[in-house]
C-alpha positions in Angstrom: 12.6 -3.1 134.5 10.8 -0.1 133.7 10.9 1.4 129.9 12.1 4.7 131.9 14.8 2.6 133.6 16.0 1.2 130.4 16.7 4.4 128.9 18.3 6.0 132.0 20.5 3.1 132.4 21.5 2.9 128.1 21.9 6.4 128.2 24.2 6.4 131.1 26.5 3.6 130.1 26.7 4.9 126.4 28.2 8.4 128.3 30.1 6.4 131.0 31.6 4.8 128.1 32.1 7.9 125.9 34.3 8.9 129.6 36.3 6.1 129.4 37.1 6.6 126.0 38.3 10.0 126.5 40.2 9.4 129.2 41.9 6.3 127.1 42.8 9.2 124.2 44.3 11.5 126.7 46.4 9.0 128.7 47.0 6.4 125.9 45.6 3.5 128.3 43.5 0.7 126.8 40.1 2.3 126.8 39.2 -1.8 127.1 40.9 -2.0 130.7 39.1 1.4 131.5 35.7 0.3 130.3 36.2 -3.2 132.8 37.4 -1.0 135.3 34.3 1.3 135.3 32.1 -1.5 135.2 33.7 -3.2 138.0 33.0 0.0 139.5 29.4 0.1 138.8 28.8 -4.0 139.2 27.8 -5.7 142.0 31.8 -5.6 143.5 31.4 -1.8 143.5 28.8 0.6 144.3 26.2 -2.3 142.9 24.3 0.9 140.7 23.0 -1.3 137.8 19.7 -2.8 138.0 19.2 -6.7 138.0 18.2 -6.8 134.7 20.7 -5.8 132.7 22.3 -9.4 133.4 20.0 -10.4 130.4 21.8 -8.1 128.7 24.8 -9.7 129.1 24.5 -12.4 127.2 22.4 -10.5 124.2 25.6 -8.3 124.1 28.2 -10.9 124.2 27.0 -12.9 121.1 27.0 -9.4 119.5 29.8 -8.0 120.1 31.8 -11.3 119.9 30.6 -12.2 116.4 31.2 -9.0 115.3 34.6 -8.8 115.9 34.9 -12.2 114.8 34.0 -11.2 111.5 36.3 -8.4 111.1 38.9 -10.9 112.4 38.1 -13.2 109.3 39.5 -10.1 106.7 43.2 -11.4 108.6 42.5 -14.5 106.6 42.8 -13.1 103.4 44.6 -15.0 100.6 46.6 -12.1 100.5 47.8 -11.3 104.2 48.1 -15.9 104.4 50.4 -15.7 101.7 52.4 -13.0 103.1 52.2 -13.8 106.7 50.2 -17.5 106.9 53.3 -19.4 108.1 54.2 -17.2 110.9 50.6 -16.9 111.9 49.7 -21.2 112.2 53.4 -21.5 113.7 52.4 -19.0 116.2 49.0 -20.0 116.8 50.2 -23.9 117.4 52.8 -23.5 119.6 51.1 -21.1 122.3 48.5 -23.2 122.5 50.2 -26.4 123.4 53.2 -24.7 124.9 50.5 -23.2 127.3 48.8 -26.5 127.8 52.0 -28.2 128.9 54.1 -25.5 130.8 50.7 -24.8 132.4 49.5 -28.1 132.9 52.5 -29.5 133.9 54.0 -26.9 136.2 50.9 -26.8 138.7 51.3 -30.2 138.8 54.8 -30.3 139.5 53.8 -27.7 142.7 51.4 -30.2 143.9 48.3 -29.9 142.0 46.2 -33.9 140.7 47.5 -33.7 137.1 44.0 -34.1 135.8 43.1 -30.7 137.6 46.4 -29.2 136.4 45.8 -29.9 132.8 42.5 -29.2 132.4 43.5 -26.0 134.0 46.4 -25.9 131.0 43.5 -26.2 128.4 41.7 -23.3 130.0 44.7 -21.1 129.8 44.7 -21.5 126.1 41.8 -19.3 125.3 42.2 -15.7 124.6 40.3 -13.0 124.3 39.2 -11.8 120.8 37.6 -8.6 121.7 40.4 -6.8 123.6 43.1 -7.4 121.5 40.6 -6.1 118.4 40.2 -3.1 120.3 43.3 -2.2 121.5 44.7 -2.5 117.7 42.0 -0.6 116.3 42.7 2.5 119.2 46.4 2.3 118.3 45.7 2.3 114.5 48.2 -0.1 114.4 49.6 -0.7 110.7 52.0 -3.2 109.8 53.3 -6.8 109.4 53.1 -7.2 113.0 49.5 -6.0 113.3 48.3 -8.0 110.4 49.9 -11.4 112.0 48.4 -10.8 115.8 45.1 -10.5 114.2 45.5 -13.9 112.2 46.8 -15.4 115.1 44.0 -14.1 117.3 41.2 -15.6 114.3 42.7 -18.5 114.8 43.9 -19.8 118.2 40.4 -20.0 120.2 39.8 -22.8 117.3 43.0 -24.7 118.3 42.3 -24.0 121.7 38.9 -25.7 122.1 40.6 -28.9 119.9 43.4 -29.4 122.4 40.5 -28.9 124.9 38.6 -31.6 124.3 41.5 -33.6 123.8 43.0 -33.0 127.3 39.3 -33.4 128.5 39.1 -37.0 127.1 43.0 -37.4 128.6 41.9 -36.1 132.1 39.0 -38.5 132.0 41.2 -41.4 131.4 43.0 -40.3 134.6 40.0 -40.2 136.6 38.2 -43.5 135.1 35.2 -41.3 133.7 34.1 -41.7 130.0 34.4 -38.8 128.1 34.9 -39.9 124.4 32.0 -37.8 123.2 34.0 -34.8 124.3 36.1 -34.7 121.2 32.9 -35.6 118.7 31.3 -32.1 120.8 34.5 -30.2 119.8 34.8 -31.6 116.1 31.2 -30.5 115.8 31.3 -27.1 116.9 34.7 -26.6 114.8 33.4 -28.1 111.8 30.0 -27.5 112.1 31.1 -23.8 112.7 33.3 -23.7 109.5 30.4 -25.0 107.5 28.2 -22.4 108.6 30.2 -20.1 107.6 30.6 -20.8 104.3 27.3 -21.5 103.7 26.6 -18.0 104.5 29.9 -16.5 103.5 30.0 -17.4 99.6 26.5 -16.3 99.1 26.8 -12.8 100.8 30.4 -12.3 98.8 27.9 -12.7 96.0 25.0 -10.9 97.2 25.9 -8.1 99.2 27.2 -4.6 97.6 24.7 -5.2 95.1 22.0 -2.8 95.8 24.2 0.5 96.1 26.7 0.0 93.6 29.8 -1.9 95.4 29.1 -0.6 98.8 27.6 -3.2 101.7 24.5 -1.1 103.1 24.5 -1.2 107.2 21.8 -3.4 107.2 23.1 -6.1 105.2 26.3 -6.1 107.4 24.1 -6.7 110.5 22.3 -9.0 109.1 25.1 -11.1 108.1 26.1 -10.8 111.7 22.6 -11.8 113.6 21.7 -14.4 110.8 25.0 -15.9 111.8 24.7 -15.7 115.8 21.7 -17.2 115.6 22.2 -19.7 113.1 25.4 -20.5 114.9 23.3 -20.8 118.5 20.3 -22.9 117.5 23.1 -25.2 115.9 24.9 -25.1 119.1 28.5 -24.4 117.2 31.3 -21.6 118.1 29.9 -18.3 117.0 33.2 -17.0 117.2 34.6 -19.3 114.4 31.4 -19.3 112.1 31.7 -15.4 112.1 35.8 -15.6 111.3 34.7 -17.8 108.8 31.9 -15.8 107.2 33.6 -12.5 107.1 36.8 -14.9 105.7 34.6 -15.8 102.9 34.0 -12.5 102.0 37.3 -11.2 101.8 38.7 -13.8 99.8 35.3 -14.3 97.0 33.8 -10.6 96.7 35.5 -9.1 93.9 33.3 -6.2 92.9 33.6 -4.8 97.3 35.8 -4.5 99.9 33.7 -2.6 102.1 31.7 -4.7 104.4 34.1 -5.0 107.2 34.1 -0.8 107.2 30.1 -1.2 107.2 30.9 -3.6 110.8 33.4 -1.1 112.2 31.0 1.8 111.8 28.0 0.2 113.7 30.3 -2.1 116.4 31.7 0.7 118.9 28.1 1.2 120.7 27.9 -2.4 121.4 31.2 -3.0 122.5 30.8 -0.3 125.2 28.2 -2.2 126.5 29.8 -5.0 125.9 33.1 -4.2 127.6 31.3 -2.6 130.6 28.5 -5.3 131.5 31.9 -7.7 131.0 33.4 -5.4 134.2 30.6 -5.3 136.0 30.4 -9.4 135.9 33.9 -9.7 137.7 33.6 -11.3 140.7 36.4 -9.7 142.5 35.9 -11.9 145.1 37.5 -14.7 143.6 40.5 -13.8 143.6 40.6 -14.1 147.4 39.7 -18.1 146.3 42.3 -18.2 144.2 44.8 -18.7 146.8 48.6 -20.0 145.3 47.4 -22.3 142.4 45.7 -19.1 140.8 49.2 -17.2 141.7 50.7 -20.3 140.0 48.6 -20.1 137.0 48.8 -16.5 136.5 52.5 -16.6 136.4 52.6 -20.0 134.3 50.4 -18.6 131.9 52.6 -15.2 131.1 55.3 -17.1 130.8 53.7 -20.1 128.6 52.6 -17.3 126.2 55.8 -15.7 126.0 57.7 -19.0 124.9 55.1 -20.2 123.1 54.8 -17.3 120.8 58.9 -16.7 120.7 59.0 -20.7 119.9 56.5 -19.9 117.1 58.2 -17.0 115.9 61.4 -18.4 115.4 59.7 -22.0 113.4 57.6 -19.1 111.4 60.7 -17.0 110.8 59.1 -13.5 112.2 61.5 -10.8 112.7 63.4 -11.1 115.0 62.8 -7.5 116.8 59.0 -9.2 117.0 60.0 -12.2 118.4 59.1 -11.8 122.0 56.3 -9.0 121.9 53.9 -11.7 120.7 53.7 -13.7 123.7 53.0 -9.9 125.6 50.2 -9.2 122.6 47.8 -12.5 123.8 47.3 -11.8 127.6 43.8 -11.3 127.7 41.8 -13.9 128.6 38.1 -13.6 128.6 34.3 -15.5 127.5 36.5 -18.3 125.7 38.4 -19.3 128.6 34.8 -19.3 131.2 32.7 -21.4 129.0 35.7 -23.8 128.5 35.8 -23.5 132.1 31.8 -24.2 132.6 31.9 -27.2 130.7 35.2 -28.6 132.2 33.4 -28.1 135.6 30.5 -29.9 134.7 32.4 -32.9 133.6 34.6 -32.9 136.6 32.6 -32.2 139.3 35.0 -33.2 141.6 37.4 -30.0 140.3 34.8 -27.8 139.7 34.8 -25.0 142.4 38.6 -24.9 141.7 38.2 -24.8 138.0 35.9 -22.2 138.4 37.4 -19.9 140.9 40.8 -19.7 139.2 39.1 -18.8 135.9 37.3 -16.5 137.2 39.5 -14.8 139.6 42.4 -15.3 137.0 40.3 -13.7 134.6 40.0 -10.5 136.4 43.6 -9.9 135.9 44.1 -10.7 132.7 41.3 -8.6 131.2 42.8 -5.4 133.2 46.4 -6.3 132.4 46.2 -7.6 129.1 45.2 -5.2 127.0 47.9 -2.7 128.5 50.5 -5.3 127.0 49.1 -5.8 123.3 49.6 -1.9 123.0 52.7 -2.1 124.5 53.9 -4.9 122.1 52.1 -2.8 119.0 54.5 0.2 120.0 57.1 -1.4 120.4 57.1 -3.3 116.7 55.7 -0.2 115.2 58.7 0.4 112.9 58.9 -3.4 111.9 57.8 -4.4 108.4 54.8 -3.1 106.4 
């Protein structure tokens, strides 16, 4: 691409995005569903405007954004908000994902479907997606005990997630007579490992940064948190997502003398996660929903109701108010870059399931990103008046 090209096309998305977000003030819809909605527009299942190139983009931007909302996920996981609100957020947490594992898993293959596809297909549904449900808070300015436990719960359950994951992969191996022990070593690593990242990075910066302008993170130190721990994370070949939760958890819970780094994070992140959000849209393959056929119908439907129970099951062991109860489930729709890699790998180890894996993911994924969002604000309106 030409330098000239680059700028016309940053420059266009940045005010295509600045639309969106307009449009999302005026109407009160998820400026996230309208910024996947104009990149589907724009992508290669529209009007196909945006050059080749900007697939490398893609993946630049997803790391990004994704570990920056990651850290500001890990200021949920504050000493302070655990002890207030840390039962109802692991009870939560636990039982969507393996209440979405097994009403998933198991109902697709009670319609028909082998039950190694159907519960690998279960372990896919688990993931959620970070970045939405971030978004959608922060546009709301949602307050509240509500607020405070959906972001814990959303720190937390992709972590879960890819640990029942490589479970149900070893499981669905067994079924199939293929050897996939090392699965669950893989997962251990890129949990642990991820954790261990982001302390090592974490207690040091609670130290360090805040230092140089008396109690107040600079910019740059906050982005270099961030891109020191993407890259770390991605040469190590652990979950970004979690080594970011972790690092900004570190933060919050051992920097007494600041509390300011995750404002420093919020001020800078917006510009990326237009890009983000709209590359994201423009990836959609809205052909695959056509591929989808009635096991993607099935999912779809298994999956809103999995989440539902799951997080009204979870509610009830954490003793949330009831009035919450089942706006949780609603909250956790979205399903995004978690749920395709999970996808990617399950493909690759099941060849044999791979084109279905992948086209219900995909396809499925096209709904959920434009229908989820819409029901995390609905849930945040709805519990607005619920505890502080």
């Amino acid at each position: 691409m030409e330098m000239h090209e680059t700028f016309l096309t940053l420059g266009a998305l940045f005010l295509l995005g600045l639309l969106a977000d307009q449009i999302g003030r005026r109407t009160r819809l998820p400026r996230v569903t309208l910024l996947l909605i104009c990149g589907v527009a724009i992508g290669a299942s529209g009007l196909n405007l945006l050059p080749l190139e900007t697939d490398y983009w893609y993946a630049f931007l997803t790391t990004t954004a994704l570990t920056m909302v990651a850290f500001l996920l890990g200021n949920s996981l504050s000493l302070k908000n655990l002890r207030t609100h840390g039962t109802t957020i692991m009870a939560i947490s636990l039982s969507v994902v393996i209440v979405t594992i097994v009403v998933v898993g198991f109902g697709l293959w009670a319609v028909g479907v082998d039950l190694g596809l159907a519960l690998l297909l279960g372990a896919v549904a688990t993931a959620t997606d970070p970045a939405a449900t971030q978004d959608v808070i922060r546009q709301a300015k949602a307050k509240g005990g509500f607020t405070k436990s959906l972001t814990g719960i959303v720190a937390i359950d992709d972590a879960w997630g890819v640990l029942a994951f490589a479970f149900v992969l070893i499981l669905a191996g067994m079924l199939n007579g293929a050897q996939t022990q090392g699965a669950l070593l893989y997962a251990m690593w890129e949990i642990l490992g991820a954790v261990a990242l982001g302390v090592a990075i974490g207690l040091p910066a609670a130290y360090l940064t805040g230092r140089l302008a008396k109690g107040e993170p600079l910019q740059t130190e906050a982005l270099g948190i961030v891109f020191l721990c993407a890259g770390l994370a991605l040469w190590l070949e652990v979950s970004f997502l979690i080594a970011g939760m972790t690092t900004g958890a570190m933060i919050v819970n051992f920097a007494r003398h600041h509390s300011r780094a995750f404002h420093e994070i919020e001020h800078i992140q917006w510009p990326f996660m237009i890009l983000f959000f709209i590359l994201a849209g423009a990836s959609l393959d809205l052909g695959a929903l056509v591929q989808v056929g009635w096991i993607g119908l099935g999912y779809v439907v298994l999956r809103i109701a999995s989440r539902i129970i799951g997080a009204w099951l979870g509610s009830v062991i954490g003793k949330a108010p009831r009035v919450e109860r089942p706006w949780f489930g609603v909250a956790l729709l979205s399903q995004a870059g978690v749920a395709v890699g999970i996808a990617l790998i399950a493909a690759e180890e099941f060849p044999q399931y791979a084109d279905t894996i992948l086209a219900v993911t995909i396809g499925t994924t096209v709904i959920f990103e434009l229908i989820g969002p819409s029901g995390t604000l609905l849930a945040l309106r709805k519990t607005a008046s619920t505890r502080k």
